[in-house]
Structure formats: C-alpha cells, structure tokens
mmCIF file as Biopython writes it, N, C-alpha, C and O atoms, coordinates in Angstrom:
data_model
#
loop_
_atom_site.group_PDB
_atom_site.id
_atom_site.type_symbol
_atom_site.label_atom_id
_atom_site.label_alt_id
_atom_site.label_comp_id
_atom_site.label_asym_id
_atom_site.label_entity_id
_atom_site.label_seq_id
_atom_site.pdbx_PDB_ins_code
_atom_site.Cartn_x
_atom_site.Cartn_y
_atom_site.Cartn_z
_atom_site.occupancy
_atom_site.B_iso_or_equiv
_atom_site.auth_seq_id
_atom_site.auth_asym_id
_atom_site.pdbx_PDB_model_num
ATOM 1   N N  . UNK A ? 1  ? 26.150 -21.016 -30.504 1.0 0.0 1  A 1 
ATOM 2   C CA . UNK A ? 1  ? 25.778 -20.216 -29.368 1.0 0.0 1  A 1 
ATOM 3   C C  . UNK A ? 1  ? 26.857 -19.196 -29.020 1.0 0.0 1  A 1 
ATOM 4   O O  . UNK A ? 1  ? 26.590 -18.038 -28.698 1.0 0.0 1  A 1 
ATOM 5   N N  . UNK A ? 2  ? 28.030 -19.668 -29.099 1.0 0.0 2  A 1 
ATOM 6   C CA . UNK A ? 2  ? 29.349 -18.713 -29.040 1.0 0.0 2  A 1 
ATOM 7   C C  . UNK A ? 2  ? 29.441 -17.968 -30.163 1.0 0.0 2  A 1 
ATOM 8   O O  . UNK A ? 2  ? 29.512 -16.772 -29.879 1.0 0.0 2  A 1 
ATOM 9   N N  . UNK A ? 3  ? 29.462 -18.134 -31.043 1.0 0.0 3  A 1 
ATOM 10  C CA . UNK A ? 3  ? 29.772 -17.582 -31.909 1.0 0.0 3  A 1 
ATOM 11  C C  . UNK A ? 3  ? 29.461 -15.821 -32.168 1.0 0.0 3  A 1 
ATOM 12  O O  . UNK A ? 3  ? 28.446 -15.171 -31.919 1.0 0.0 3  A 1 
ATOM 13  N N  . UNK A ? 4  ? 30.630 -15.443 -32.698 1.0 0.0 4  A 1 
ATOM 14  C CA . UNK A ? 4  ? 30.640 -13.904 -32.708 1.0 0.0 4  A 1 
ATOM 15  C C  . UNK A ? 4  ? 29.106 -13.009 -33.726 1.0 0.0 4  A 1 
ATOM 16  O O  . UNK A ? 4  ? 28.470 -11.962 -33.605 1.0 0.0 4  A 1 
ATOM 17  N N  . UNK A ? 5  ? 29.113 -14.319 -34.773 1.0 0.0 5  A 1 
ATOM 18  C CA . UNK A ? 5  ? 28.179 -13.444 -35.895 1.0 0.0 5  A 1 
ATOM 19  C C  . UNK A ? 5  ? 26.462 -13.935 -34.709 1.0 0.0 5  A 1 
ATOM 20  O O  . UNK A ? 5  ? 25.639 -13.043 -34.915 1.0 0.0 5  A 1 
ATOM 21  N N  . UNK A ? 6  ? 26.172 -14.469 -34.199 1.0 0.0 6  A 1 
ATOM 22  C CA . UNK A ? 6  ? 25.632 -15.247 -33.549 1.0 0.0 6  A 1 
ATOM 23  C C  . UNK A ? 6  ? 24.730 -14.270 -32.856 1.0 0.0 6  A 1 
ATOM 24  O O  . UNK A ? 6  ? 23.505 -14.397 -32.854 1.0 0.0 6  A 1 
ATOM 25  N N  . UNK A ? 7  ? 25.499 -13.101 -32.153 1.0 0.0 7  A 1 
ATOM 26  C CA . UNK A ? 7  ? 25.301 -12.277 -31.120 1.0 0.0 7  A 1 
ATOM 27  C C  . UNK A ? 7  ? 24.246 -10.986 -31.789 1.0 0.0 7  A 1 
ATOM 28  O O  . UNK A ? 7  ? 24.507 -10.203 -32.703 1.0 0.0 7  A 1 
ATOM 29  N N  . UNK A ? 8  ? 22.981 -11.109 -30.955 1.0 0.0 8  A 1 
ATOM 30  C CA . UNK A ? 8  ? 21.965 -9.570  -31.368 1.0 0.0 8  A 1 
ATOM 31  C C  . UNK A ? 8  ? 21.578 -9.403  -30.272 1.0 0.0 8  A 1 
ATOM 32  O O  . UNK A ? 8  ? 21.055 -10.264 -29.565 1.0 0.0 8  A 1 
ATOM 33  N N  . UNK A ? 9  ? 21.856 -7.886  -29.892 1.0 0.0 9  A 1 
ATOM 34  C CA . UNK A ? 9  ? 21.236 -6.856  -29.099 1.0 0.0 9  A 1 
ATOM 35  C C  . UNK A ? 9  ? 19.381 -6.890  -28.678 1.0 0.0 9  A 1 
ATOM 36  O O  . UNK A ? 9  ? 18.640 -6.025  -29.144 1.0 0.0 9  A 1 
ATOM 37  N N  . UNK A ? 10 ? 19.078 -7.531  -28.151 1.0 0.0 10 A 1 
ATOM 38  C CA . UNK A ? 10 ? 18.017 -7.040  -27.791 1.0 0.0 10 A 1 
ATOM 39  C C  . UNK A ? 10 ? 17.307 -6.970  -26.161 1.0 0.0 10 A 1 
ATOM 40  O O  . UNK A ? 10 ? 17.574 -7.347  -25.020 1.0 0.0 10 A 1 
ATOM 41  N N  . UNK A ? 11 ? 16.290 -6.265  -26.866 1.0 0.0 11 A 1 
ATOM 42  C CA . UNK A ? 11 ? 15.604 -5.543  -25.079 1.0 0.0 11 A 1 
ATOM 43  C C  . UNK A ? 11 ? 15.210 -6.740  -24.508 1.0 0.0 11 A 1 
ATOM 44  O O  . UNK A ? 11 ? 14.844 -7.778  -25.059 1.0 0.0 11 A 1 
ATOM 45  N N  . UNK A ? 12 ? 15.336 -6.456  -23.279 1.0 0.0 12 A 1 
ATOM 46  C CA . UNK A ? 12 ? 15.166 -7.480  -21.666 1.0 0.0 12 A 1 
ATOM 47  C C  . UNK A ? 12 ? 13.946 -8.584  -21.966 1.0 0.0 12 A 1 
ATOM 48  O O  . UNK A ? 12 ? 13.944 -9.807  -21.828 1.0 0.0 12 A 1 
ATOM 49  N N  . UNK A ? 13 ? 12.754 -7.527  -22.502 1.0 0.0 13 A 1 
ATOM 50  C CA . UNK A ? 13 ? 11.047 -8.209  -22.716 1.0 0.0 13 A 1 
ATOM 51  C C  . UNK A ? 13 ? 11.542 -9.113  -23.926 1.0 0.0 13 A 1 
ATOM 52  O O  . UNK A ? 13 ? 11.291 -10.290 -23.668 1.0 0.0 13 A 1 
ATOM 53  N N  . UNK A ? 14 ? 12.159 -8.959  -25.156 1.0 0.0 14 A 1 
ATOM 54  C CA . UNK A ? 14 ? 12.323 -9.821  -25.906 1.0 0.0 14 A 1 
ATOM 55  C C  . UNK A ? 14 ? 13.097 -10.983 -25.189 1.0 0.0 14 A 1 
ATOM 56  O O  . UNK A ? 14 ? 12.453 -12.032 -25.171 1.0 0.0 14 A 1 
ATOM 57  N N  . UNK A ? 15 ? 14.099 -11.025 -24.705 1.0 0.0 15 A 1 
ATOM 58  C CA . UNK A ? 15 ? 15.092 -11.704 -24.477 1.0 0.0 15 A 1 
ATOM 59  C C  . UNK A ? 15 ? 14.105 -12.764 -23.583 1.0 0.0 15 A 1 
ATOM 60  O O  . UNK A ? 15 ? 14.114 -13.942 -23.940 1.0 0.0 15 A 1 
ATOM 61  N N  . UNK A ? 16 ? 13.078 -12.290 -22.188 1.0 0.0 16 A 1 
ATOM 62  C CA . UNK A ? 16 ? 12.423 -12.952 -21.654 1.0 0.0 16 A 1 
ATOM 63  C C  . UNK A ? 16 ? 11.527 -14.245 -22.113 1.0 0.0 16 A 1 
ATOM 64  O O  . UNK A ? 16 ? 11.372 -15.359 -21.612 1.0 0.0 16 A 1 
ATOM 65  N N  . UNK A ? 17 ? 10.971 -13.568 -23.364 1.0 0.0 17 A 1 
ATOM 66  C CA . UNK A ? 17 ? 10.121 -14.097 -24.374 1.0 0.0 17 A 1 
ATOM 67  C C  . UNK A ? 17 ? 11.036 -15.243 -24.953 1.0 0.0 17 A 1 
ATOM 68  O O  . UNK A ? 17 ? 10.628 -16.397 -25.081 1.0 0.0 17 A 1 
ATOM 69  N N  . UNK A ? 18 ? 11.708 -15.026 -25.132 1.0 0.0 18 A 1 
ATOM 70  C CA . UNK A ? 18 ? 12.502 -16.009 -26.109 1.0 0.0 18 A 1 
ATOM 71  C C  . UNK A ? 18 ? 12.802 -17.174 -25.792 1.0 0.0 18 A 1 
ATOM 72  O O  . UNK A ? 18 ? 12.663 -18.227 -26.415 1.0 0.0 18 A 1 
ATOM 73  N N  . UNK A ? 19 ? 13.331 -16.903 -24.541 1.0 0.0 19 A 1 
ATOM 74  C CA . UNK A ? 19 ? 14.241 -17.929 -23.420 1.0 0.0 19 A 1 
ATOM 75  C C  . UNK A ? 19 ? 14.605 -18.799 -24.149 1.0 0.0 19 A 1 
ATOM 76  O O  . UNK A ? 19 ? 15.255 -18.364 -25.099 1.0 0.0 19 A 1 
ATOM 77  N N  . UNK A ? 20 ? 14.398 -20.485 -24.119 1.0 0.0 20 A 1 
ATOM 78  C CA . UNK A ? 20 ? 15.346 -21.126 -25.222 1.0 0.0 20 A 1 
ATOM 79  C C  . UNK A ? 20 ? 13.916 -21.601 -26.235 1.0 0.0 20 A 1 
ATOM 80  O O  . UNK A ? 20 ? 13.900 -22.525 -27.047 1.0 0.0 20 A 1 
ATOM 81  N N  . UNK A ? 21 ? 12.980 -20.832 -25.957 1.0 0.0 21 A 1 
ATOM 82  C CA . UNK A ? 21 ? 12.595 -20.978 -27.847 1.0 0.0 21 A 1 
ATOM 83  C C  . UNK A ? 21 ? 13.299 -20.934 -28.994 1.0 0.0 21 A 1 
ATOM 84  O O  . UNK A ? 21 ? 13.818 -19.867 -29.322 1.0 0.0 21 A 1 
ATOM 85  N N  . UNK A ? 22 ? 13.416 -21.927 -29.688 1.0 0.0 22 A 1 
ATOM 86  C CA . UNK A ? 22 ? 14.446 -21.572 -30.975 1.0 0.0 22 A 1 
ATOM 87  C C  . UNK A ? 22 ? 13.268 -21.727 -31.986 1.0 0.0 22 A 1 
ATOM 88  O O  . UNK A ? 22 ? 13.670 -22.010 -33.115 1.0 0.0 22 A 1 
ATOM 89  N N  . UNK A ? 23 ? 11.843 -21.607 -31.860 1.0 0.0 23 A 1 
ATOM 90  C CA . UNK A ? 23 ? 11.154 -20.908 -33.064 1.0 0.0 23 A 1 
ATOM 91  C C  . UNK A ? 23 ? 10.723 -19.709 -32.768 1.0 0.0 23 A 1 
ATOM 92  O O  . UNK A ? 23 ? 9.845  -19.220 -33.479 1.0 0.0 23 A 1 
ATOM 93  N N  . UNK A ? 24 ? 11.202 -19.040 -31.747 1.0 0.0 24 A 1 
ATOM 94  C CA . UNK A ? 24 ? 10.909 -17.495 -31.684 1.0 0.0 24 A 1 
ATOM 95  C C  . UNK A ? 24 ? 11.686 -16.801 -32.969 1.0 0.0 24 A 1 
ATOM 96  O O  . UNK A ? 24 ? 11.155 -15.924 -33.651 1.0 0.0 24 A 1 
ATOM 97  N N  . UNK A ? 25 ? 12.542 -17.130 -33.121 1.0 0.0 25 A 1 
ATOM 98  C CA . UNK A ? 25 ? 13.030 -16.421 -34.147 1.0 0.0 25 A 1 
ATOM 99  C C  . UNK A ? 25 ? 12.750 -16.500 -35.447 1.0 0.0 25 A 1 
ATOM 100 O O  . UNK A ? 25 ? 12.957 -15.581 -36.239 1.0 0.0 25 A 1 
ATOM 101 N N  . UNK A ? 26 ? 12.248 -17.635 -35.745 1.0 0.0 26 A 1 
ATOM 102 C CA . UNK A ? 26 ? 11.216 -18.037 -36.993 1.0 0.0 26 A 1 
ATOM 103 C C  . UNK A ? 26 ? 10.325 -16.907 -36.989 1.0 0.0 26 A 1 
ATOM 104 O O  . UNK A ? 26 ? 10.554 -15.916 -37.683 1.0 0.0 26 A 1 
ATOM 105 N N  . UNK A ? 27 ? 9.145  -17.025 -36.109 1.0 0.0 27 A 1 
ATOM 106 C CA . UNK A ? 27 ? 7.800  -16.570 -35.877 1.0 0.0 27 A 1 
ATOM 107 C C  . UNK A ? 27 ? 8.632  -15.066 -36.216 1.0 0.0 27 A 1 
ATOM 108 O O  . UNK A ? 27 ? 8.739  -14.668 -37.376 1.0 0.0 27 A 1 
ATOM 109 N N  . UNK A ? 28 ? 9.136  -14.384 -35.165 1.0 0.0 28 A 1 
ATOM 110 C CA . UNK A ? 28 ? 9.817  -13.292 -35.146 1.0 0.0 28 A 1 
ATOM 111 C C  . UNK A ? 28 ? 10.014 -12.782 -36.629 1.0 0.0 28 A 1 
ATOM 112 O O  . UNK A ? 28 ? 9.314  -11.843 -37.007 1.0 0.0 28 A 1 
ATOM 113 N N  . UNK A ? 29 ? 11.092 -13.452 -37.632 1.0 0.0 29 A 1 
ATOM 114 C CA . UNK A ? 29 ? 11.443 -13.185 -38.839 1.0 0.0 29 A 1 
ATOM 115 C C  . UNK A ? 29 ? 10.200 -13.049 -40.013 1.0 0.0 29 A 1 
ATOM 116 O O  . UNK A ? 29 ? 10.113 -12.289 -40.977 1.0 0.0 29 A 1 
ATOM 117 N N  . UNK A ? 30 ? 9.161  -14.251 -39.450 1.0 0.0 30 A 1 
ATOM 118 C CA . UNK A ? 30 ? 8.019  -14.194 -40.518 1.0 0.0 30 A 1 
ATOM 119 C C  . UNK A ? 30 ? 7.241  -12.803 -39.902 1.0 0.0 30 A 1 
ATOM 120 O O  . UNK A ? 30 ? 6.949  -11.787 -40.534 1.0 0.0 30 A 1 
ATOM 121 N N  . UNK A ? 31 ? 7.084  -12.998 -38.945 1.0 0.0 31 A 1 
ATOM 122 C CA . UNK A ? 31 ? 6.421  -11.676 -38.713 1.0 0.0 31 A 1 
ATOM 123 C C  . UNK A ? 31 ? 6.891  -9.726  -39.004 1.0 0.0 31 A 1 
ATOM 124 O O  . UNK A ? 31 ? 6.208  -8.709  -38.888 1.0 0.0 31 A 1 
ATOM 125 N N  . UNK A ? 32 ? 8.359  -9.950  -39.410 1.0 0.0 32 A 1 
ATOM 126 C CA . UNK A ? 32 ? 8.702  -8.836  -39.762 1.0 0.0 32 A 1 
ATOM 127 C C  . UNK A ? 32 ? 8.390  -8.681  -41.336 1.0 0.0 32 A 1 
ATOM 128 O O  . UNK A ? 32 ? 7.855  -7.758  -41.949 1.0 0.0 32 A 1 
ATOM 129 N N  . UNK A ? 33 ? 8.994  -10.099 -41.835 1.0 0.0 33 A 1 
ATOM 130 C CA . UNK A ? 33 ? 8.703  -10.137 -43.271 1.0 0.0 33 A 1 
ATOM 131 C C  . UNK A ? 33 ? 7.548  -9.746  -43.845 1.0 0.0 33 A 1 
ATOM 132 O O  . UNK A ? 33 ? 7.383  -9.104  -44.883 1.0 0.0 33 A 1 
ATOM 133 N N  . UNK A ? 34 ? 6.443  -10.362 -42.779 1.0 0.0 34 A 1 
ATOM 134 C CA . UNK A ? 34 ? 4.923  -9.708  -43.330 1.0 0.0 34 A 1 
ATOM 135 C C  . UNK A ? 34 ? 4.493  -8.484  -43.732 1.0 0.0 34 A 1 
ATOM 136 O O  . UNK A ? 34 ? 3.977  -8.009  -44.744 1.0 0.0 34 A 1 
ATOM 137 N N  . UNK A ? 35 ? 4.998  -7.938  -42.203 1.0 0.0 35 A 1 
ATOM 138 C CA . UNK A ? 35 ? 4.754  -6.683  -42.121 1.0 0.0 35 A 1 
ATOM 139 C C  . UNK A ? 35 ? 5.863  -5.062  -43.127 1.0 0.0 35 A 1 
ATOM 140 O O  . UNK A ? 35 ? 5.634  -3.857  -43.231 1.0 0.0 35 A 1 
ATOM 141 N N  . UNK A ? 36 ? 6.896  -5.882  -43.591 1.0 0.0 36 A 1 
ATOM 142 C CA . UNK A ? 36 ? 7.433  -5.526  -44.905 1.0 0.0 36 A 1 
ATOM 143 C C  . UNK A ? 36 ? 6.695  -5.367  -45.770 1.0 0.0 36 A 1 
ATOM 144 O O  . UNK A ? 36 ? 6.822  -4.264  -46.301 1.0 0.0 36 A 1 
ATOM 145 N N  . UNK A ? 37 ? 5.500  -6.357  -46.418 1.0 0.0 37 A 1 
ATOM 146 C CA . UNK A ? 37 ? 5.184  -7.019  -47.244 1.0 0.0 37 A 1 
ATOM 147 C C  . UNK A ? 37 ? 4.207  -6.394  -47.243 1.0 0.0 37 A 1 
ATOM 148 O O  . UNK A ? 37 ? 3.725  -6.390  -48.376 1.0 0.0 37 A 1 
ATOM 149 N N  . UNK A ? 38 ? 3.318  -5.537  -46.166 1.0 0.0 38 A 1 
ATOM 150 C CA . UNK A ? 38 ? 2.174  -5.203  -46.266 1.0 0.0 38 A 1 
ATOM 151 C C  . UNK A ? 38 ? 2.329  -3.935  -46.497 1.0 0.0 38 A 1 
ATOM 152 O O  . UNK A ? 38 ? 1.600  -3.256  -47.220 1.0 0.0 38 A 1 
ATOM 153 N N  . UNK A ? 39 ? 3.470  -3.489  -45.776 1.0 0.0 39 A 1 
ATOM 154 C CA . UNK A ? 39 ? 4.094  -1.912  -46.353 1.0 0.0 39 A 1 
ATOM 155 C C  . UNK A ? 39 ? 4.269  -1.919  -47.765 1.0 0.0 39 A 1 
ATOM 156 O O  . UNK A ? 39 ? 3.460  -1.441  -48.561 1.0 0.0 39 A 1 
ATOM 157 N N  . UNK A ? 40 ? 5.203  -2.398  -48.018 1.0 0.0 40 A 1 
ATOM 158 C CA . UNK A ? 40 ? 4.839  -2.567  -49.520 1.0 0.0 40 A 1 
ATOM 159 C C  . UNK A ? 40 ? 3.849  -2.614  -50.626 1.0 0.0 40 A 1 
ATOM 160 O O  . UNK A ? 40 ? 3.950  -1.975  -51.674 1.0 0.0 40 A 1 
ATOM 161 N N  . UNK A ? 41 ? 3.069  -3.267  -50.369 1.0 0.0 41 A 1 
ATOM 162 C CA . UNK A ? 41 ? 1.950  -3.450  -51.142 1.0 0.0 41 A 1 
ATOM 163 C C  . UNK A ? 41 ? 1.449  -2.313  -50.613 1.0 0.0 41 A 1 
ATOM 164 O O  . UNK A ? 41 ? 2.016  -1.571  -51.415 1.0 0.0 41 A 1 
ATOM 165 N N  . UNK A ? 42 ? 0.815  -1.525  -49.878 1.0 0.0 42 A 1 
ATOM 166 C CA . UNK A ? 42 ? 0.538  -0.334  -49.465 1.0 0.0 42 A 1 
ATOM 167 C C  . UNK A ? 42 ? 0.675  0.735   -49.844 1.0 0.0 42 A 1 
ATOM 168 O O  . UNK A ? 42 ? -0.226 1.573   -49.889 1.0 0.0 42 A 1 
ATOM 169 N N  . UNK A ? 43 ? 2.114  0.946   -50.271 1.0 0.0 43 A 1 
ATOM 170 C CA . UNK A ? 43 ? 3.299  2.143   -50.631 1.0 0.0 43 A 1 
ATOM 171 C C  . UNK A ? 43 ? 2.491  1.854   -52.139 1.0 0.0 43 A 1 
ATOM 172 O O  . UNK A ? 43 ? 1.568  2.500   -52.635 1.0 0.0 43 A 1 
ATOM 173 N N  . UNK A ? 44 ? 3.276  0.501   -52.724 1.0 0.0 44 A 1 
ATOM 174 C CA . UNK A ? 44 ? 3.324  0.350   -54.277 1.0 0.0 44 A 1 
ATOM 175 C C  . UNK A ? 44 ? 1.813  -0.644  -54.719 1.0 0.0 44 A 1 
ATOM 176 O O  . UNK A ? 44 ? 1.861  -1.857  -54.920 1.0 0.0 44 A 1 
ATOM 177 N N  . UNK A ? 45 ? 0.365  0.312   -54.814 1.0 0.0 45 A 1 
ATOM 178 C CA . UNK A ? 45 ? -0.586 -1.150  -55.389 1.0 0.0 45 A 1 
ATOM 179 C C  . UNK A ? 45 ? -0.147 -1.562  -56.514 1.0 0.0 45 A 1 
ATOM 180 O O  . UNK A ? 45 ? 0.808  -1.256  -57.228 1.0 0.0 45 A 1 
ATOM 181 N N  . UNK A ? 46 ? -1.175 -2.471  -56.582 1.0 0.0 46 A 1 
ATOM 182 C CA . UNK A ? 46 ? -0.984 -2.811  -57.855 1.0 0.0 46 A 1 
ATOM 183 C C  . UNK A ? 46 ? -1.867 -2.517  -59.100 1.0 0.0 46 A 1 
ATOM 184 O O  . UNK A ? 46 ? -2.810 -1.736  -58.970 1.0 0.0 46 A 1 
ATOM 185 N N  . UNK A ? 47 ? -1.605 -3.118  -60.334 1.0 0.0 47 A 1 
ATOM 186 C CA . UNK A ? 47 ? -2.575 -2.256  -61.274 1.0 0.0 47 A 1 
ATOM 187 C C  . UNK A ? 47 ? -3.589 -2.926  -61.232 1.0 0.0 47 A 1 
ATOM 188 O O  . UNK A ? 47 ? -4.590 -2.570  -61.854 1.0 0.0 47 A 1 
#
C-alpha cells in the first residue's frame, strides 16, 4: 500500500469506484486488454 512503485494517478470517479475493491483492478486490466485486442484485430484481420 506504501509502496512507491504502488502509486497511480487517477481521476476522483475512478478512485470512488474503486474504494477498497481489490478486483477493480483485475476487471479494469481485463477490460483494457480487450479492448486492445479488439483494436487489433480490427487494424490487422485476419486471412
């Protein structure tokens, strides 16, 4: 919780959301990953 590498910036509404959920950041991470994932496949189809 202290820890220096530990520490991310974010907006008020996230921070609210979060409170001591510690699978927000799961959900959070899968949900960026997806949406990587769909860009991707998007950008690059396939054959």
């Amino acid at each position: 919780m202290f820890d220096y590498d530990n520490l991310e910036i974010i907006c008020w509404r996230c921070n609210r959301e979060k409170g001591d959920n510690n699978s927000f950041e799961l959900q959070y991470n899968q949900d960026y990953l997806s949406s990587l994932a769909d860009e991707a496949l998007a950008r690059y189809p396939t054959l």
